[in-house]
PQR file with spaces between the fields and no chain letter, atoms N, CA, C, O and H, PARSE charges and radii, in Angstrom:
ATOM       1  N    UNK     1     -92.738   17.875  147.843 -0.4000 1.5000
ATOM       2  CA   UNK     1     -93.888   17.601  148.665 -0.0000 2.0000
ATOM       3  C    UNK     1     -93.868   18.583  149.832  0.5500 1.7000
ATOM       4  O    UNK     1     -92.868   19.057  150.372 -0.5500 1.4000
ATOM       5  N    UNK     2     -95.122   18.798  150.119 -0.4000 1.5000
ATOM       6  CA   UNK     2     -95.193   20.045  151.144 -0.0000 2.0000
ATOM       7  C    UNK     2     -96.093   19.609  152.126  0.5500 1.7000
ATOM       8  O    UNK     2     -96.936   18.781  151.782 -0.5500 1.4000
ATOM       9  H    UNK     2     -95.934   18.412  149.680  0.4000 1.0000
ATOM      10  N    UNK     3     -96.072   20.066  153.451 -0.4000 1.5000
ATOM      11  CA   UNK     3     -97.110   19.867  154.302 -0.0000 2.0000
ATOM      12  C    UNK     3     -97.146   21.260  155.451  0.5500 1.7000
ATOM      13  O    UNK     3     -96.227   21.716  156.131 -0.5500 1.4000
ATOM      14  H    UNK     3     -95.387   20.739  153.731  0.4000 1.0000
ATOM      15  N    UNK     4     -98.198   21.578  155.371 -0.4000 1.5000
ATOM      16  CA   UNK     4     -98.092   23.085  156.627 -0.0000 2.0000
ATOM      17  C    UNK     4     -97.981   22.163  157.886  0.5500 1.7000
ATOM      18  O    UNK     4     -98.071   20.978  158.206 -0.5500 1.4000
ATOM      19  H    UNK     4     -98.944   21.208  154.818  0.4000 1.0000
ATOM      20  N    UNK     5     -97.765   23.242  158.346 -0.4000 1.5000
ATOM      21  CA   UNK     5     -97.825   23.211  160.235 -0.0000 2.0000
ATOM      22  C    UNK     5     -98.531   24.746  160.928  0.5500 1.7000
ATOM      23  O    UNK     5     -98.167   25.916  161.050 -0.5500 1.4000
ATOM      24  H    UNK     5     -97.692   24.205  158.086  0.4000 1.0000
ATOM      25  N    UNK     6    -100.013   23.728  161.346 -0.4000 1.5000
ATOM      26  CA   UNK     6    -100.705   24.895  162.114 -0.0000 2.0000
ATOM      27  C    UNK     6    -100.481   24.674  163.418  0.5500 1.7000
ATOM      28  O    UNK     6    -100.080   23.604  163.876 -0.5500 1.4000
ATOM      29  H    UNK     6    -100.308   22.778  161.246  0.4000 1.0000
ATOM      30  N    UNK     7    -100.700   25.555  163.980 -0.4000 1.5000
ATOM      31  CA   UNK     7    -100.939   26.014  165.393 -0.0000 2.0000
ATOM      32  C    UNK     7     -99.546   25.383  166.270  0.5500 1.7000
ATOM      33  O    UNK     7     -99.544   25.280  167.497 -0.5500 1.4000
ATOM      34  H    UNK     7    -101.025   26.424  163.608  0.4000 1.0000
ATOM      35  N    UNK     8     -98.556   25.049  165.518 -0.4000 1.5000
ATOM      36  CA   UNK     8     -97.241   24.258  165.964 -0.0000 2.0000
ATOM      37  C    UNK     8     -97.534   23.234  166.244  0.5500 1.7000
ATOM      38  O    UNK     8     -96.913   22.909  167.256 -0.5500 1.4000
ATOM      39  H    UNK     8     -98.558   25.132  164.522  0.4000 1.0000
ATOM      40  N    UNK     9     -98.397   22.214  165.787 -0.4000 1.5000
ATOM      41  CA   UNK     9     -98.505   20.822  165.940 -0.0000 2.0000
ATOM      42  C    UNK     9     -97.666   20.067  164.805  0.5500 1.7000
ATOM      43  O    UNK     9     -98.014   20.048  163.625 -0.5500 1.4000
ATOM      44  H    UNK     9     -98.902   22.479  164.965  0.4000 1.0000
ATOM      45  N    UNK    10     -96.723   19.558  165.220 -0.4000 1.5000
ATOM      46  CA   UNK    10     -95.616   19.350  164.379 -0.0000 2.0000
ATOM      47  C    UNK    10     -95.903   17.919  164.346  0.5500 1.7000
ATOM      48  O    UNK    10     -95.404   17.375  163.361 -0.5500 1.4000
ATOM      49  H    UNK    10     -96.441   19.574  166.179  0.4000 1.0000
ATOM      50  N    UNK    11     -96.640   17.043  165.220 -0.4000 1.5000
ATOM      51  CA   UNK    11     -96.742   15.871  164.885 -0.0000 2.0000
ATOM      52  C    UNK    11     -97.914   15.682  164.302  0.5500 1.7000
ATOM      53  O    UNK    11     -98.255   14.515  164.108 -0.5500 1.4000
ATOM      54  H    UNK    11     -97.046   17.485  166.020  0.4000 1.0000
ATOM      55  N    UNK    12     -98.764   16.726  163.906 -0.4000 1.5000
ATOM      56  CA   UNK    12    -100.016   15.658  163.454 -0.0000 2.0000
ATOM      57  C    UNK    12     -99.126   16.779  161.459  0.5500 1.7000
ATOM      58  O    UNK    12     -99.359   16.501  160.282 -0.5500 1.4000
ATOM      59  H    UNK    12     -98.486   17.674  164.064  0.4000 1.0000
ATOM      60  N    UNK    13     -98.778   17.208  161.681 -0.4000 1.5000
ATOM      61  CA   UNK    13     -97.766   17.817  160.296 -0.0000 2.0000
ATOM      62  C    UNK    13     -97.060   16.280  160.293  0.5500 1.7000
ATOM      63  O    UNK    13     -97.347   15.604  159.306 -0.5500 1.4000
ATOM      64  H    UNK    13     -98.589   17.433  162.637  0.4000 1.0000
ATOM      65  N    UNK    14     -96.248   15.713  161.201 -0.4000 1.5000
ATOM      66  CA   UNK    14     -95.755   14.531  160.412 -0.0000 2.0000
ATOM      67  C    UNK    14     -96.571   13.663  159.731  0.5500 1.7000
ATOM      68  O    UNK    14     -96.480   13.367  158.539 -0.5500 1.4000
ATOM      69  H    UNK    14     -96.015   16.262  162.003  0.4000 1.0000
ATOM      70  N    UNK    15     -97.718   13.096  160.876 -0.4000 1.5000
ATOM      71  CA   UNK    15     -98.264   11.951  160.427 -0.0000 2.0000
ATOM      72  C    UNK    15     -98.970   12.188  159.113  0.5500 1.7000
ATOM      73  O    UNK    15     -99.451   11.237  158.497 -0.5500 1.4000
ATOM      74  H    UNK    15     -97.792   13.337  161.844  0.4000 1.0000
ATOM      75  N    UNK    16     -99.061   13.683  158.574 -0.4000 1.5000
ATOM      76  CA   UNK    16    -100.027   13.677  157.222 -0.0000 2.0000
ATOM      77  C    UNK    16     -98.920   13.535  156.113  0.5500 1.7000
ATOM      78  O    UNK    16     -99.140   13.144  154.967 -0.5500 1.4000
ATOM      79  H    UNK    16     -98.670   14.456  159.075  0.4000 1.0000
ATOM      80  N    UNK    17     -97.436   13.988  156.731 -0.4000 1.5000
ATOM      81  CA   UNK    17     -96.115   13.561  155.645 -0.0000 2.0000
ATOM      82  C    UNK    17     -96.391   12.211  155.645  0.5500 1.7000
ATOM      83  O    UNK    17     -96.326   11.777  154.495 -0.5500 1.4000
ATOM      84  H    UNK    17     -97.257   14.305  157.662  0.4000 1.0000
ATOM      85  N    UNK    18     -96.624   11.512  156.315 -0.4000 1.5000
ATOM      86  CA   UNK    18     -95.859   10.033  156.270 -0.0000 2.0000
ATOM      87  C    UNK    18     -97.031    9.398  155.027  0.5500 1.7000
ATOM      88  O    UNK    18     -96.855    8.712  154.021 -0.5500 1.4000
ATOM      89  H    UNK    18     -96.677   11.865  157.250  0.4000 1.0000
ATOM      90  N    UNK    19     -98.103    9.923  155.579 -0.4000 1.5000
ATOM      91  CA   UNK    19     -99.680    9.664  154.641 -0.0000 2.0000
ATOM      92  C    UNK    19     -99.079    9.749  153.478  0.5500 1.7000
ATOM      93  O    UNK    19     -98.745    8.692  152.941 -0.5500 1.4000
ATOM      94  H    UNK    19     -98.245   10.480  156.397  0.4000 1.0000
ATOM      95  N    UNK    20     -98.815   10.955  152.848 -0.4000 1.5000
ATOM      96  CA   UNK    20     -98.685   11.330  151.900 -0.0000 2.0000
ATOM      97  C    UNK    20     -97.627   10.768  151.124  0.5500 1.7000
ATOM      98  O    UNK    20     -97.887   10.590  149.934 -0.5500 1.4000
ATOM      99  H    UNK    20     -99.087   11.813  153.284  0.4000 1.0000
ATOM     100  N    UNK    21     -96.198   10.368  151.636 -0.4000 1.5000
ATOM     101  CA   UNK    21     -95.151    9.432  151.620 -0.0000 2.0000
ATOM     102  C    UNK    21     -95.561    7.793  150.998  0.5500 1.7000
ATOM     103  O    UNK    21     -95.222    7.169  149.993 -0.5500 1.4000
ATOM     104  H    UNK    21     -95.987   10.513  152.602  0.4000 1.0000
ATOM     105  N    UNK    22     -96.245    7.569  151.886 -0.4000 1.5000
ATOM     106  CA   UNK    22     -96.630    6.382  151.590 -0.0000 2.0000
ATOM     107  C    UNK    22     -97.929    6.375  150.820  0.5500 1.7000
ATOM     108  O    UNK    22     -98.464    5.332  150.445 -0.5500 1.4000
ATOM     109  H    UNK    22     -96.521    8.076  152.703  0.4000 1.0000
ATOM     110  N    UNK    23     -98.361    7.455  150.624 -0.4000 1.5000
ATOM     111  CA   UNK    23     -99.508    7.451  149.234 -0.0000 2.0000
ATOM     112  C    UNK    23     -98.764    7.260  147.506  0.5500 1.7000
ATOM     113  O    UNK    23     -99.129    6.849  146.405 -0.5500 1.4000
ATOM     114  H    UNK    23     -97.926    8.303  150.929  0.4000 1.0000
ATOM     115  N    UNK    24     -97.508    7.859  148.152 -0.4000 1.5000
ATOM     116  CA   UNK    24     -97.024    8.067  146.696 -0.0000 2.0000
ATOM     117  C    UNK    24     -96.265    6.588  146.222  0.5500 1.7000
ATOM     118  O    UNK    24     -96.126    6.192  145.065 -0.5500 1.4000
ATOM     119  H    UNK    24     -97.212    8.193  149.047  0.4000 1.0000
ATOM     120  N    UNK    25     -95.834    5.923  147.449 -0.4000 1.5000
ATOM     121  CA   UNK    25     -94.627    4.680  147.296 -0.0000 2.0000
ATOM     122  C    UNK    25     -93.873    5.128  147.480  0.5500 1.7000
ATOM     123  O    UNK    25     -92.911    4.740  146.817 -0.5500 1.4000
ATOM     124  H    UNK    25     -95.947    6.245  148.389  0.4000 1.0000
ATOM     125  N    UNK    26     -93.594    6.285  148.475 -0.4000 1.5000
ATOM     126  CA   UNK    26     -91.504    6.327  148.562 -0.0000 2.0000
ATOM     127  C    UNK    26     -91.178    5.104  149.263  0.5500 1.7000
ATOM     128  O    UNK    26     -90.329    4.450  148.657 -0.5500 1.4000
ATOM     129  H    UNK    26     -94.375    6.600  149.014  0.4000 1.0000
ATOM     130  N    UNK    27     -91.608    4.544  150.429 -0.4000 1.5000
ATOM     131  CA   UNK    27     -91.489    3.685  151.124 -0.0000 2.0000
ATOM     132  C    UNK    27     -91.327    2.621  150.654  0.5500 1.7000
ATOM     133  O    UNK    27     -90.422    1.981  151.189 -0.5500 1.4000
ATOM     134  H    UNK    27     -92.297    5.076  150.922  0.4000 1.0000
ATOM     135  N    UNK    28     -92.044    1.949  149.526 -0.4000 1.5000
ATOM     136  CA   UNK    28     -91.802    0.803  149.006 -0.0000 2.0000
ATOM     137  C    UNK    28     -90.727    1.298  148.005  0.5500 1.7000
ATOM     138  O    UNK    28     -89.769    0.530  147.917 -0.5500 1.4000
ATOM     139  H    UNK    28     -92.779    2.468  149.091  0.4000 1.0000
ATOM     140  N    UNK    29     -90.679    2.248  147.342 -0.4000 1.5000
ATOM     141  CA   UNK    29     -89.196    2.571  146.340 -0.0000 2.0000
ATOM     142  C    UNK    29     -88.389    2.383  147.433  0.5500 1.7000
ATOM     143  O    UNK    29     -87.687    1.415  147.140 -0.5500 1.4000
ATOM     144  H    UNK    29     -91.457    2.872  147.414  0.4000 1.0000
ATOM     145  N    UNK    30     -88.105    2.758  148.497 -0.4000 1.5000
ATOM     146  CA   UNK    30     -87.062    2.884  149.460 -0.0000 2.0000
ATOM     147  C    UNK    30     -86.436    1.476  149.526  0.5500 1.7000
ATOM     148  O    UNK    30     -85.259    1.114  149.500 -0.5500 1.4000
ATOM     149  H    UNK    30     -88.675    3.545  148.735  0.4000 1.0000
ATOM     150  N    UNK    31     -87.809    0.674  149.636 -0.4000 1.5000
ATOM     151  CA   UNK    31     -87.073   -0.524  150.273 -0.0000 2.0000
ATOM     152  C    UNK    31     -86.442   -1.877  149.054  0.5500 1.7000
ATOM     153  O    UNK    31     -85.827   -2.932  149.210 -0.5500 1.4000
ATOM     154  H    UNK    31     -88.764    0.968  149.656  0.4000 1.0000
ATOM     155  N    UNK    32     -87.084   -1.019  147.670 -0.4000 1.5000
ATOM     156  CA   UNK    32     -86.753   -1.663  146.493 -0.0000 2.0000
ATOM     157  C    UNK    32     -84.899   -1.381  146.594  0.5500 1.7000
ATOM     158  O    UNK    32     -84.069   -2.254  146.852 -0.5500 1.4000
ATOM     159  H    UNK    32     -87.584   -0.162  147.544  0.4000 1.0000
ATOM     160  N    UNK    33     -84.687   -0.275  146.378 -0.4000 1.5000
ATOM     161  CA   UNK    33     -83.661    0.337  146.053 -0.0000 2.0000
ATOM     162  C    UNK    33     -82.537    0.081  147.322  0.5500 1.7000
ATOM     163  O    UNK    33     -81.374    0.390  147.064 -0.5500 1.4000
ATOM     164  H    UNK    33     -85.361    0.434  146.169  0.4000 1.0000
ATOM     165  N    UNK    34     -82.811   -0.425  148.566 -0.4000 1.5000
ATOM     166  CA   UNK    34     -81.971   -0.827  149.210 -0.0000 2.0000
ATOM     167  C    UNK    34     -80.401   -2.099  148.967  0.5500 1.7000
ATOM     168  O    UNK    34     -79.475   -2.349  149.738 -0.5500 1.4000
ATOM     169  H    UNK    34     -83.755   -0.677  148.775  0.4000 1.0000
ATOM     170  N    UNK    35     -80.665   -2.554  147.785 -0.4000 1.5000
ATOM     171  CA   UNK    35     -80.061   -3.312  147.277 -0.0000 2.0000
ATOM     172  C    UNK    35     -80.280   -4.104  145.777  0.5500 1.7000
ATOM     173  O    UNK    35     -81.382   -4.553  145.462 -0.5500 1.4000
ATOM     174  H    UNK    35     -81.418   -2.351  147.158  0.4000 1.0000
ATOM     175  N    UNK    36     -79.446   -4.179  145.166 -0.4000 1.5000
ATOM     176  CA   UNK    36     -78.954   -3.874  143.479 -0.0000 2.0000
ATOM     177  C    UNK    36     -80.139   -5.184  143.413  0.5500 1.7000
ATOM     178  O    UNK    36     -80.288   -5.969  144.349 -0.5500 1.4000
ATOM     179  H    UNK    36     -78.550   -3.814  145.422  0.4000 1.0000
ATOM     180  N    UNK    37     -80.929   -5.243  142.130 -0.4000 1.5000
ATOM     181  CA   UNK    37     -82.015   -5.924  142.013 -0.0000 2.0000
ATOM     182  C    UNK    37     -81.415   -6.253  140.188  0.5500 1.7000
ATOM     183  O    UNK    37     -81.249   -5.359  139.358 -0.5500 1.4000
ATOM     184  H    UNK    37     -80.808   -4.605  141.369  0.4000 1.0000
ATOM     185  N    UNK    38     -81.157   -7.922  139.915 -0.4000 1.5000
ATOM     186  CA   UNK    38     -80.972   -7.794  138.810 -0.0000 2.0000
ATOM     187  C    UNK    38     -81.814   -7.503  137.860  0.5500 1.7000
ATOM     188  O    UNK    38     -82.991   -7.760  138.115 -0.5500 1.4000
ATOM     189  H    UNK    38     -81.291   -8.648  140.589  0.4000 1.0000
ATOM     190  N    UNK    39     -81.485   -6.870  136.448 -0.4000 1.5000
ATOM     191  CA   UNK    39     -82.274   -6.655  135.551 -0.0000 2.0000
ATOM     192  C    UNK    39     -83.641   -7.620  135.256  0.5500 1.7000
ATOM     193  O    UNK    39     -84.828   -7.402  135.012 -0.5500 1.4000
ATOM     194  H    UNK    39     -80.529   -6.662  136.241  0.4000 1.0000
ATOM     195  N    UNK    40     -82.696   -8.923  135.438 -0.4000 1.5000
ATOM     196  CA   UNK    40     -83.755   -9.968  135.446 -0.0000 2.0000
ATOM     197  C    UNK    40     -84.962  -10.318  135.966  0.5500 1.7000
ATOM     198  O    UNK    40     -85.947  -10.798  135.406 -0.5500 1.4000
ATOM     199  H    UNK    40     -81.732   -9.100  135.636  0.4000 1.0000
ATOM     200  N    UNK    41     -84.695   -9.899  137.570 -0.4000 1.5000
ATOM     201  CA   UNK    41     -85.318  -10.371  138.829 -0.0000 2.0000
ATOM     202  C    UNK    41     -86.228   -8.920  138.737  0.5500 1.7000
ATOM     203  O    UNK    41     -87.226   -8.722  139.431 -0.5500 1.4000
ATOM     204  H    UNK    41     -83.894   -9.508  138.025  0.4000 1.0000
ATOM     205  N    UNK    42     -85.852   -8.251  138.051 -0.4000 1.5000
ATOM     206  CA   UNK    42     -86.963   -6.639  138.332 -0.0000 2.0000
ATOM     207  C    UNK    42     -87.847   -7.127  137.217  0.5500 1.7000
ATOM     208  O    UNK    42     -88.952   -7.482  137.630 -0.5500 1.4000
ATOM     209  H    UNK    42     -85.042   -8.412  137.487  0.4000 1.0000
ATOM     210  N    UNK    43     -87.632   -7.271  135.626 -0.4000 1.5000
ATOM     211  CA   UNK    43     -88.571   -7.907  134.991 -0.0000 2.0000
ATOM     212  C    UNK    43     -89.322   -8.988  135.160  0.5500 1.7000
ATOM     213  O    UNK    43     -90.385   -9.072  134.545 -0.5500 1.4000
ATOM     214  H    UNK    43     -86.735   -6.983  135.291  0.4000 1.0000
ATOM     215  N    UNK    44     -88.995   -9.782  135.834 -0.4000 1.5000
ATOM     216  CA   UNK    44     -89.438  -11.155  136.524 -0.0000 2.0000
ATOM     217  C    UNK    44     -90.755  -10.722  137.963  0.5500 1.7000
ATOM     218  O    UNK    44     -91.686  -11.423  138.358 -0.5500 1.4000
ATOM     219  H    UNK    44     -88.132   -9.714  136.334  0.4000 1.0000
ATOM     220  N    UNK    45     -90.463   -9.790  138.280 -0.4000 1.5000
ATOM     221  CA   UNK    45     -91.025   -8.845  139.704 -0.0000 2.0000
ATOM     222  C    UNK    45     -92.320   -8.309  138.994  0.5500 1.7000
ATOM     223  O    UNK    45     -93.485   -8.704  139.051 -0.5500 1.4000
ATOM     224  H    UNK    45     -89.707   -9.221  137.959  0.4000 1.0000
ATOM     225  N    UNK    46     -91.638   -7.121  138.204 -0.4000 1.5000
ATOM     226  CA   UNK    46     -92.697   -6.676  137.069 -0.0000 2.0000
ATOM     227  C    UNK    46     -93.985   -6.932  136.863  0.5500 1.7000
ATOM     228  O    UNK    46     -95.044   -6.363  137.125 -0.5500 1.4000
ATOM     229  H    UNK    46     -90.692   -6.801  138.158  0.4000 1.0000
ATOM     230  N    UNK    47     -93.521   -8.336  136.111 -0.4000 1.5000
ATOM     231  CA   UNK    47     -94.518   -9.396  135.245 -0.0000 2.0000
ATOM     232  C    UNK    47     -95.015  -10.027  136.017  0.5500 1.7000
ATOM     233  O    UNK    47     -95.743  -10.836  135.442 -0.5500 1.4000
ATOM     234  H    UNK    47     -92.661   -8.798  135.898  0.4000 1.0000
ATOM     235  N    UNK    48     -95.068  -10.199  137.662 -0.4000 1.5000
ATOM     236  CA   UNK    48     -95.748  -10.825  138.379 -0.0000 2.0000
ATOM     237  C    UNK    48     -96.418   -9.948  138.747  0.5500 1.7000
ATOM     238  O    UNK    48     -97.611  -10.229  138.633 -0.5500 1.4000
ATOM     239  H    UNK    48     -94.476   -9.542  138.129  0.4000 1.0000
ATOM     240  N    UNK    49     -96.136   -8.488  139.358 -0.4000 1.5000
ATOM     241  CA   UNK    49     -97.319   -7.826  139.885 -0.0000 2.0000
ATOM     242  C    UNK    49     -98.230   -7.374  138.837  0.5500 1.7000
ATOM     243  O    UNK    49     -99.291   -6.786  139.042 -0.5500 1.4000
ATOM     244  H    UNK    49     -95.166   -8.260  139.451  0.4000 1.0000
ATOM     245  N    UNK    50     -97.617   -7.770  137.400 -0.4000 1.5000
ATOM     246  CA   UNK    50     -98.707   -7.189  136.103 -0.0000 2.0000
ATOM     247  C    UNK    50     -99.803   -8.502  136.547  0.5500 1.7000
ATOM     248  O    UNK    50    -100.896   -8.237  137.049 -0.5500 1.4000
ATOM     249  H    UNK    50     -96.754   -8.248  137.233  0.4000 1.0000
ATOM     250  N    UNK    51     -99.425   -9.720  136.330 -0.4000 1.5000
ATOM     251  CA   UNK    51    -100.344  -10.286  136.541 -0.0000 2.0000
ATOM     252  C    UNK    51    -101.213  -10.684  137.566  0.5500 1.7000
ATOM     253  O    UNK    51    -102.063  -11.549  137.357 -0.5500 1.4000
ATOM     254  H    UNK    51     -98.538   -9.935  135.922  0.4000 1.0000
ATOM     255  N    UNK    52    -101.088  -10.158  138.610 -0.4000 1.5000
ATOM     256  CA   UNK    52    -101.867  -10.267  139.907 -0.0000 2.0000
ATOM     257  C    UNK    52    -102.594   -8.716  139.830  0.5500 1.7000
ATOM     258  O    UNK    52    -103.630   -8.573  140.479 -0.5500 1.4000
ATOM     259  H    UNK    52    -100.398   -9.455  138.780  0.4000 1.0000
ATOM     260  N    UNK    53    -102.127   -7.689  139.138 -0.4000 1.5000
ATOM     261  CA   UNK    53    -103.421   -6.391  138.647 -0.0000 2.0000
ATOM     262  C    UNK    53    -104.191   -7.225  138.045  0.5500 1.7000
ATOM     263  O    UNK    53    -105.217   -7.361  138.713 -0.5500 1.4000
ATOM     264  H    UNK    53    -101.285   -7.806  138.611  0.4000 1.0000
ATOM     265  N    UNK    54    -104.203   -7.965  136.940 -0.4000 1.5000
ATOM     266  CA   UNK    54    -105.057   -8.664  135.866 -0.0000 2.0000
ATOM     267  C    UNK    54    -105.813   -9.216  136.594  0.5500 1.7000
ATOM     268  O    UNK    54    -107.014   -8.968  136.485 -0.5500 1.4000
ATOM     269  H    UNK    54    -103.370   -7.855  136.398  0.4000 1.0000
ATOM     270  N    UNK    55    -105.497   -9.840  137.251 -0.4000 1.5000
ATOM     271  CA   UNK    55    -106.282  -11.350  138.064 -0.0000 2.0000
ATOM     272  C    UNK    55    -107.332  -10.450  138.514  0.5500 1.7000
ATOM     273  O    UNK    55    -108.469  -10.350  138.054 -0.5500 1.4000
ATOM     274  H    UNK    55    -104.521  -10.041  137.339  0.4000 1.0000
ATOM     275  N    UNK    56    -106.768   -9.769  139.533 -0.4000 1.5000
ATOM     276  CA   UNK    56    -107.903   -9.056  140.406 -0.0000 2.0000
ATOM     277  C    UNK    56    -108.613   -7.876  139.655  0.5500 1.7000
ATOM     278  O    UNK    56    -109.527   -7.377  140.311 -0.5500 1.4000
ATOM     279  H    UNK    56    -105.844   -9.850  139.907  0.4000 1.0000
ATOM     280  N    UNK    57    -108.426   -7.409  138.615 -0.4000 1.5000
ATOM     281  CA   UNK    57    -108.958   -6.624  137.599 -0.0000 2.0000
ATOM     282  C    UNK    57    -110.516   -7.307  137.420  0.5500 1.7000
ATOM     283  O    UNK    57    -111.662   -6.890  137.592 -0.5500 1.4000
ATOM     284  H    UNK    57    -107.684   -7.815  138.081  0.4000 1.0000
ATOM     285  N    UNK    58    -109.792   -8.825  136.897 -0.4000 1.5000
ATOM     286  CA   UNK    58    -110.654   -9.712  136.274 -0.0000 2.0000
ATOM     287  C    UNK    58    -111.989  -10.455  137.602  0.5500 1.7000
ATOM     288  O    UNK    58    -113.082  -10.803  137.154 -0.5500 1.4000
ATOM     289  H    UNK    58    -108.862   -9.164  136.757  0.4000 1.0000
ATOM     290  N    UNK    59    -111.718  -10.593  139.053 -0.4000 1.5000
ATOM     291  CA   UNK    59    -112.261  -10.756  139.625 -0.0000 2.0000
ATOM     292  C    UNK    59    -113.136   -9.874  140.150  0.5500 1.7000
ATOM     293  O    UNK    59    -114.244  -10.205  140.573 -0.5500 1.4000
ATOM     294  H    UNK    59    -110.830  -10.310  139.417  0.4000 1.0000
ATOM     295  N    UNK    60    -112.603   -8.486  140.150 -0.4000 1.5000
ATOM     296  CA   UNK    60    -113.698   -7.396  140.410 -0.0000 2.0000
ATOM     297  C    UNK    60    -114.910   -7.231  139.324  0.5500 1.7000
ATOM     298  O    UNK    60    -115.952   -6.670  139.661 -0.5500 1.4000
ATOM     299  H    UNK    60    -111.703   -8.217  139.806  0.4000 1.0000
ATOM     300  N    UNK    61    -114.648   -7.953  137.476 -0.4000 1.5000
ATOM     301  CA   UNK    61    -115.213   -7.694  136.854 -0.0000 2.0000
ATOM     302  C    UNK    61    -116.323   -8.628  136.824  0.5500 1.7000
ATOM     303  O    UNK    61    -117.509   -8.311  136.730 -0.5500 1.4000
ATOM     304  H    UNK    61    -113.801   -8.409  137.202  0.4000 1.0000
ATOM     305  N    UNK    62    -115.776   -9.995  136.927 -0.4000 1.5000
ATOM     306  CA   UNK    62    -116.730  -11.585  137.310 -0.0000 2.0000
ATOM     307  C    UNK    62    -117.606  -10.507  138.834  0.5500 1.7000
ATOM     308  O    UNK    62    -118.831  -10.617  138.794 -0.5500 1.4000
ATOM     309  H    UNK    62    -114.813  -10.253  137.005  0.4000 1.0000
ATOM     310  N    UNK    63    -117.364  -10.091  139.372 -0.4000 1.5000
ATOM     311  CA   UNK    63    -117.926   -9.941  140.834 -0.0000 2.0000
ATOM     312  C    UNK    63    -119.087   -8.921  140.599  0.5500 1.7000
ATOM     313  O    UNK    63    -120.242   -9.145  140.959 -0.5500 1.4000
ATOM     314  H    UNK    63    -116.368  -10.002  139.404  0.4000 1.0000
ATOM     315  N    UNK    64    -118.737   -7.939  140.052 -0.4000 1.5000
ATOM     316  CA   UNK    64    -119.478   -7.036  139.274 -0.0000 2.0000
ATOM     317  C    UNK    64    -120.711   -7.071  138.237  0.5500 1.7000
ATOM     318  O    UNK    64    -121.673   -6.302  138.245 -0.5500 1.4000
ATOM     319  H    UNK    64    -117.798   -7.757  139.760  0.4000 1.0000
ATOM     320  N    UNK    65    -120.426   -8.322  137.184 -0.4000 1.5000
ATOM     321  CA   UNK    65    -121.230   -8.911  136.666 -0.0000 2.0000
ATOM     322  C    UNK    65    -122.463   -9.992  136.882  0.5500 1.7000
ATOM     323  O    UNK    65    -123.442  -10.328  136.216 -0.5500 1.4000
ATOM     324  H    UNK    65    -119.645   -8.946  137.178  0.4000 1.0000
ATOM     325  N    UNK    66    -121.879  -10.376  138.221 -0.4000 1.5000
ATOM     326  CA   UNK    66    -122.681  -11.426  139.294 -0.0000 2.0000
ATOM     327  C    UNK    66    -122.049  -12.711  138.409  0.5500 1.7000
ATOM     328  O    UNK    66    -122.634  -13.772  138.623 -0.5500 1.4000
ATOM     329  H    UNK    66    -121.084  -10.103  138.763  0.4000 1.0000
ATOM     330  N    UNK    67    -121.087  -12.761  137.576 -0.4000 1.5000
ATOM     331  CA   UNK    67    -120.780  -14.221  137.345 -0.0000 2.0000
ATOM     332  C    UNK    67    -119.815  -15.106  138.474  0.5500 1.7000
ATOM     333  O    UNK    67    -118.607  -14.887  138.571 -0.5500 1.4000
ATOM     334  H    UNK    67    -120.612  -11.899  137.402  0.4000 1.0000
ATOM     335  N    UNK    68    -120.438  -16.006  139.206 -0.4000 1.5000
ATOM     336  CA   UNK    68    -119.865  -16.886  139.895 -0.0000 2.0000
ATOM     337  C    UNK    68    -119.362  -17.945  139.772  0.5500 1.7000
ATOM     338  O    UNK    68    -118.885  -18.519  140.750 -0.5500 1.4000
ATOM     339  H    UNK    68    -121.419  -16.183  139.127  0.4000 1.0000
């Protein structure tokens, strides 16, 4: 990952790293990986955020359709 630095403004160069950082998920990988996550509890993790994409998949589509 790259970010210039014009005119030596080194902080507005950070704040577009951090953007970009946290566009990608290092931040949330970071804070996954802070401590050993069993095999279990990561598939268990998984399968919950699969199903809360679905849900809200499915509510943007009811919302979209005008079904209330």
């Amino acid at each position: 990952m790259q970010v210039s630095v014009r005119d030596n403004n080194v902080d507005q160069a950070l704040r577009a790293l951090k953007k970009k950082l946290q566009r990608e998920g290092v931040y949330r990988e970071m804070k996954l990986r802070r401590f050993y996550e069993k095999p279990s509890e990561r598939r268990a993790r998984e399968q919950a955020a699969a199903v809360r994409r679905a849900r809200k998949l499915e509510r943007k589509r009811a919302e979209r359709d005008g079904v209330r």
